[in-house]
N, C-alpha and C positions, 0 to 999 in steps of 0.2 A: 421435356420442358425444364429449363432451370427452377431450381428452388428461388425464394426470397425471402430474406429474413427481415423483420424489425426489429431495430439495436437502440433498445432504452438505455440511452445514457452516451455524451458525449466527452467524458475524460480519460480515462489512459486506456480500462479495458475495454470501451465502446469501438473504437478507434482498432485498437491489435485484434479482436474479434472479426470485426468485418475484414480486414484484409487475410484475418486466416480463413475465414468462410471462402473468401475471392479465389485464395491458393485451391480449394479445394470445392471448384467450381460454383459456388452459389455466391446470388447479389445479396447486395444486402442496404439499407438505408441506416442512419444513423438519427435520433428523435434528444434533443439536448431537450435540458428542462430548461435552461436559463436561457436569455434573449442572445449571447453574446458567450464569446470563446470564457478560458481559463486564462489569460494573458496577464502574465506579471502578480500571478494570484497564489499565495501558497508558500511552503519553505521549501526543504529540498530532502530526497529522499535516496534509498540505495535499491539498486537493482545486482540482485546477486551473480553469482555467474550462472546457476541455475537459469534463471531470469534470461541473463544474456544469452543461454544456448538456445533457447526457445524463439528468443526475437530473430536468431543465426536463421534459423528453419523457413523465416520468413523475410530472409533475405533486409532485416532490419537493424543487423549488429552495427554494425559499421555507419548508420544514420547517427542511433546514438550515443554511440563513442567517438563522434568528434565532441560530448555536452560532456559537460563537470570533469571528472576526474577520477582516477582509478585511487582503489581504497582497499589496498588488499592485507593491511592490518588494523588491530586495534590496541589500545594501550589501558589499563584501567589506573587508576590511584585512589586513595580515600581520603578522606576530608585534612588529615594532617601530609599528604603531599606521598605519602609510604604509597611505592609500586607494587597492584593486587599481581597484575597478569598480563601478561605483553602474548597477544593471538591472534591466528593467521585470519582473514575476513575476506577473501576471494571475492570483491565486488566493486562498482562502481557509481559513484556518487555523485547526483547532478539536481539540479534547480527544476522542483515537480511543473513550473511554469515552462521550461524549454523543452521536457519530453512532450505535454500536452502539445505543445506546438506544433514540434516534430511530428508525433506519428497523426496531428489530425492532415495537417497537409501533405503528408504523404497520399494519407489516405484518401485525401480527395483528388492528388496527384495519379491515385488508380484507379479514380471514376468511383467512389463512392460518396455519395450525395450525404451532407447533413444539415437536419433541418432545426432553427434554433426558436425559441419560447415553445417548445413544445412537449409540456407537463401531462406525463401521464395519465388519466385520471380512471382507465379503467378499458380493458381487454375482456375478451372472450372467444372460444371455438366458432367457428363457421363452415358448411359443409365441406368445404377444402380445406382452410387453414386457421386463422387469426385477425383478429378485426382488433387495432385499438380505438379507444377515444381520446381524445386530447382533452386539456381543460379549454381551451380555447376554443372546444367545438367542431374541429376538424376531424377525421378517420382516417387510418391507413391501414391496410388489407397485405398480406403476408402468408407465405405458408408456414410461419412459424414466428417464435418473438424469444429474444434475450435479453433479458433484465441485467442490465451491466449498470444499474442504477443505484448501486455503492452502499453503505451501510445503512441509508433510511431508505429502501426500496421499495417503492409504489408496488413493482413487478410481486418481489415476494411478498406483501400482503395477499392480491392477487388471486397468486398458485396459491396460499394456506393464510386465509383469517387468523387463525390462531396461532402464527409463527412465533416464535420468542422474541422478545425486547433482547435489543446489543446488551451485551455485559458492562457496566460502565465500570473501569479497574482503578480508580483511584488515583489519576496523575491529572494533571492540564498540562500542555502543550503551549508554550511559544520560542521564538526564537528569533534571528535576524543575520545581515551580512555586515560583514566593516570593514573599513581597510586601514591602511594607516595604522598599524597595531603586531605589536612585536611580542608574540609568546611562546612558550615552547616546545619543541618538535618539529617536524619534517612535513613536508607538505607529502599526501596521500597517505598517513596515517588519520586512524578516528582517535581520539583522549576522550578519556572520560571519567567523569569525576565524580563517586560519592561522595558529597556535600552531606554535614549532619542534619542539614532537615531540606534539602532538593539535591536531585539528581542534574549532573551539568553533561553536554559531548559536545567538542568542535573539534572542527578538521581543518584546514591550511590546503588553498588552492594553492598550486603553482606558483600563479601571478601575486599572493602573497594575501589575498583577501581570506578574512577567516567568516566560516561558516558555522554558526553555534544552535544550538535549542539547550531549552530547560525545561522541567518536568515537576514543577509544582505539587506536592501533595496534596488532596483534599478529598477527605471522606465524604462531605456531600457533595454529590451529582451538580453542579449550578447549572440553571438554563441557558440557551443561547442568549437569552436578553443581557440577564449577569454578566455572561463574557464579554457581550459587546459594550457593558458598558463600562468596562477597566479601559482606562486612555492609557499609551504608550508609556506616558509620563508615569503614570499610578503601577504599571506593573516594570518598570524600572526601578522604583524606588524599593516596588517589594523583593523585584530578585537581590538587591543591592541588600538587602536588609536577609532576605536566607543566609546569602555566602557570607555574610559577616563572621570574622575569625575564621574562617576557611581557609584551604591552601592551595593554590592555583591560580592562574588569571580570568578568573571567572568576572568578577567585579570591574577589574579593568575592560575587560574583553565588552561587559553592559553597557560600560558608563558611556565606553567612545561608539554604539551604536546609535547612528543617525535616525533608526526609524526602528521599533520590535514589533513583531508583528504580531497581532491578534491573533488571542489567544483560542484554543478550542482544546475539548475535551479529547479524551482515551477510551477508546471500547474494542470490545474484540467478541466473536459468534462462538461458545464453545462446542457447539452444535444447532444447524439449521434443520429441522425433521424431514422434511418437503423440500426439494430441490427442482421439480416439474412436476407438469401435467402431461398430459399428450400434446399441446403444442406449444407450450411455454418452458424457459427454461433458464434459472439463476448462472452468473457466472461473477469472479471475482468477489471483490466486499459483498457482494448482494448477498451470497450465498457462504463466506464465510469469513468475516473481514478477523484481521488480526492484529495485536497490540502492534504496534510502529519497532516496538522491543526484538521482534522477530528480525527484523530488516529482509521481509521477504515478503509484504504483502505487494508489493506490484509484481513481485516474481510469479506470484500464486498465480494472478489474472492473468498471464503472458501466457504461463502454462495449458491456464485454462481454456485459454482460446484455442491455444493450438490442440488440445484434446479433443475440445466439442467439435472442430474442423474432422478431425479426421475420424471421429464418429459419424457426423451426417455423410462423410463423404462414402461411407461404406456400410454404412448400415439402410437401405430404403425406409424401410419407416421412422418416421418422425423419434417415437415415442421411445421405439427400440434402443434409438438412437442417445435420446438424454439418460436413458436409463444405464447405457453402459457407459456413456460421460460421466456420471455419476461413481459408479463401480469403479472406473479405474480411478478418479481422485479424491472421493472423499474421505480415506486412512490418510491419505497424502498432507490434502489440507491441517484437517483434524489437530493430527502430530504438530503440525508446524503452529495452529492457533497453541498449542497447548504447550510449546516450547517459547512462546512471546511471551506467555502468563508468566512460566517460571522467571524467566530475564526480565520483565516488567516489576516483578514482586520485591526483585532484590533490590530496588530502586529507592524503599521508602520501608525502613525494615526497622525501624526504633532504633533505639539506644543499643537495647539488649542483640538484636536480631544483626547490627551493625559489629557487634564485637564476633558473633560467631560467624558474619560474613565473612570479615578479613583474615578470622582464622583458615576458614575451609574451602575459599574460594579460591587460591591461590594454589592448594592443592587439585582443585576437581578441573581448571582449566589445565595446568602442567598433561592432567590424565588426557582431556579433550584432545590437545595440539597431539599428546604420544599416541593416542591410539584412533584419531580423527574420526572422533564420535560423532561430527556432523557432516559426516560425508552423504548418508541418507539425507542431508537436504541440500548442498550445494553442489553432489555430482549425478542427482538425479537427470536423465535426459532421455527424451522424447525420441521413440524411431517414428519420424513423418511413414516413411516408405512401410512400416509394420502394418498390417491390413489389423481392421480393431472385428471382432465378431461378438456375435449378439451373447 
């Protein structure tokens, strides 16, 4: 009899999980917590090539690279305009609102069902498999469940009460698109600019629209309510007011944005203890989200799907099965959350810590590009066809 899984959570990793489970013979359902897709919601994000060789496997590559645009360098400067580090970025960069798109109708384009307001509110073992509850009052029955339910995860309360709280690292997050605006560089490179007190990046589609975020400092945590309550207007005026004396078109680049989007914080897992049960099982943010710094947290969930696939598909028991999903990536993960930290840190480093950046940064990336010290993360790749054993 086939398996069936239930997949908490309907945004990027819900979506590539089920149709990896599909490749490797089991159904699967999809349980969104919100009434209504991710449509036009979000900024835009990179999928490494990493990332991309995983989607390859699932016959996904080529859906999303006709979106955004290849971005296979980066360029750094500091706050007086001085070139840190010009480095290779092997990735591609597109609008988080058009892959959601992409891979959910795919996914329902291969027969998998998703169902929308439907908020976790609590699982359990059942003499075959998995029972959740909804908040809504409804149940769905499963021989197993994947919490692909992103950084505040019902799923991992769940498997472990006592989980850790995300690391909150010190930045806010917003950004936006404009057009009409003439700045410098090539279109499929990333810039980026330490600014003396925020961190700046945009990149130059093609067609000539520029895609920017900023990275606000701020020691205290604010709540969601906080954030929501900064109006477009109020965090224009503030980023206009960081890069003041700055060097770059950052100001220019704010002032002509029609709409900045709301803002949200920065966290990243630097360890989750508990990853499953015998029939539950974390994958992506849930299980190990990473600063945005990294430029590999949707890579991470691509990965992971295509691992847990071809653990169930080869191991019979359930259990056996998360537990060696586990074993093969949680070094993998780990390293990458803790490689976000260090590139997020450099972002808001004082007075002091900004003078010994430009000194020694400019050496340690030279070392990077000579001796491709992140080949361990961009040319890692998945044999589908490798049988996985317990």
């Amino acid at each position: 009899m086939t398996k069936k899984a239930l997949i908490i959570g309907g945004g990027i990793a819900g979506p590539v999980t089920a149709m990896a489970l599909r490749r490797a013979g089991i159904d699967s359902e999809i349980f969104e917590a919100y009434d209504r897709g991710a449509e036009g919601v979000g900024s835009f994000l990179t999928l490494a090539r990493n990332g991309l060789e995983a989607l390859r496997l699932l016959d996904l590559r080529d859906l999303v690279c006709d979106l955004g645009m290849d971005t296979p360098f980066m360029e750094m400067r500091n706050a007086r305009g001085r070139l840190l580090a010009t480095t290779s970025q092997p990735s591609r960069s597109l609008r988080r609102a058009d892959l959601y798109r992409e891979l959910r109708d795919e996914a329902v384009r291969r027969g998998v069902p998703i169902h929308y307001g439907k908020r976790l509110a609590d699982a359990s073992a059942t003499p075959n498999g998995v029972r959740a509850v909804f908040a809504d009052g409804s149940e769905a029955e499963g021989d197993l469940l994947v919490g692909a339910d992103g950084l505040r995860s019902r799923t991992r309360a769940l498997i472990d009460p006592d989980a850790p709280r995300a690391r909150y690292v010190g930045l806010l997050n917003t950004g936006g698109f404009v057009e009409g605006v003439r700045v410098p560089g090539r279109p499929g490179g990333y810039y980026f600019v330490f600014g003396r007190r925020c961190f700046f990046g945009y990149l130059i589609h093609p067609d000539g629209e520029v895609w920017w975020f900023a990275n606000p400092p701020s020691r205290r945590e604010p709540t969601r309510e906080e954030l929501a309550a900064i109006t477009p207007d109020r965090w224009r005026a503030r980023l206009m007011d960081l890069f003041e004396g700055d060097t770059g078109p950052m100001r220019e680049i704010i002032a002509a944005t029609p709409h900045i989007l709301p803002g949200w914080t920065t966290y990243d897992f630097p360890t989750v203890p508990k990853w499953f049960t015998e029939r539950m099982v974390l994958v992506g943010d849930a299980a190990h989200a990473t600063s945005p710094s990294s430029g590999q947290g949707a890579s991470m969930a691509i990965e992971d799907a295509v691992v847990l696939a071809k653990c169930l598909r080869d191991l019979p028991d359930t259990a056996d099965a998360f537990a060696a999903f586990e074993r093969l990536r949680r070094e993998r993960v780990e390293r990458v959350v803790a490689q976000g930290k260090r590139n997020g840190d450099g972002k808001a480093p004082g007075a002091g810590g900004a003078f010994v950046r430009d000194l020694i940064l400019p050496v340690i990336m030279r070392q990077v590009e000579k001796r491709n010290a992140l080949a361990w993360m961009y040319d890692h790749r998945i044999a589908w066809d490798e049988r996985v054993t317990a």
